[in-house]
N, C-alpha and C positions, 0 to 999 in steps of 0.2 A: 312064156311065163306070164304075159301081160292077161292073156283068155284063164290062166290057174286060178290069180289074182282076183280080178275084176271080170271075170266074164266077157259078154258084149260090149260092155260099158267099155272093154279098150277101144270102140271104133273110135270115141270121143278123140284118143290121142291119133287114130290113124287120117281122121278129117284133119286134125288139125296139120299133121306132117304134109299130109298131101295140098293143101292148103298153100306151104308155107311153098313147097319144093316148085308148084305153081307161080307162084308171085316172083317168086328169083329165076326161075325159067324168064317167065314173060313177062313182065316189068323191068327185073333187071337191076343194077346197082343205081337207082336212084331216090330221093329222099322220098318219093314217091310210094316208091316199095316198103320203107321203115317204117311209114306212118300207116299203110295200110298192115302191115303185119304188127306193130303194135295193137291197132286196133281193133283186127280181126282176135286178134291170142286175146288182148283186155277181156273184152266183151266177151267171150266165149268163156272165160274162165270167173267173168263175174257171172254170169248167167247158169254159171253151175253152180253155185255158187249158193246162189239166190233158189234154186230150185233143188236143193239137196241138204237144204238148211233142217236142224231139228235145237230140239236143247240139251240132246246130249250129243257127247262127245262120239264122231264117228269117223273111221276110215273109211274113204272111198275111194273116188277114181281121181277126184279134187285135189288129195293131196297130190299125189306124184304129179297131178297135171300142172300144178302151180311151178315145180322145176321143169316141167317140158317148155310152158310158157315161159320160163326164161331163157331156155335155150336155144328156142325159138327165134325170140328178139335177139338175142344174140348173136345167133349166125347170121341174121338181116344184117345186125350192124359190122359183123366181121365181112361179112362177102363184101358191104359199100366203099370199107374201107379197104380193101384188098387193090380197090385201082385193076389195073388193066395189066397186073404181070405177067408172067410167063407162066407162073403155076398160081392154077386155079384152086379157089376154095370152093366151086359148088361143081360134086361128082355127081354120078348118076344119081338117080333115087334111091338107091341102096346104099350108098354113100350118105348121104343126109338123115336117113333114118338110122343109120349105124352112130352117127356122132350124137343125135338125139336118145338114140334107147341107151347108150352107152356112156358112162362118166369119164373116161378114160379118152374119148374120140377129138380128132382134134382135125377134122377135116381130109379130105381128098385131093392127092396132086392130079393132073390132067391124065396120067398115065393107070390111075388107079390104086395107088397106092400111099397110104398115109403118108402124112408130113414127120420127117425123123425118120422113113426108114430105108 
């Protein structure tokens, strides 16, 4: 739906997922990891920003990416604060991109299968 939408222009949202699913791979739960995935998401979305600006009023890829970038920052700061339990909040890569293209998602247990069910 995202290629019907916007075209190529979804790679924008798939750098940035893969970006993020990176930094919580290998970095990890530290404030290390929030402040670079703030920063990476910031930037990336002012720099779209800046570079798809006109004077009229237009739908692009900017809008919806402004909710990925939050949700973005958001799972950073949920995974840091998850601590070290027994059920995980960062699942495979399909995991992470299912709770990001989805409003509804709410994370992955260790086993694979959403939280609640």
């Amino acid at each position: 739906m995202a290629y019907f939408n916007f075209g190529y222009q979804m790679l924008h949202s798939v750098v940035c997922v893969l970006f993020q699913f990176l930094v919580l791979r290998l970095i990890g739960r530290t404030l290390t990891g929030i402040a670079a995935t703030f920063l990476f998401q910031m930037v990336y979305l002012l720099a779209g920003y800046y570079y798809t600006a006109t004077d009229q009023y237009d739908i692009k890829w900017t809008m919806p990416h402004c909710v990925l970038t939050l949700k973005l920052i958001g799972l950073s700061l949920d995974y840091y604060d998850g601590g070290k339990d027994k059920v995980r909040l960062l699942g495979p890569l399909n995991g992470v991109t299912g709770h990001d293209a989805w409003g509804g998602g709410g994370g992955m247990r260790e086993d694979g299968k959403e939280f609640g069910k």
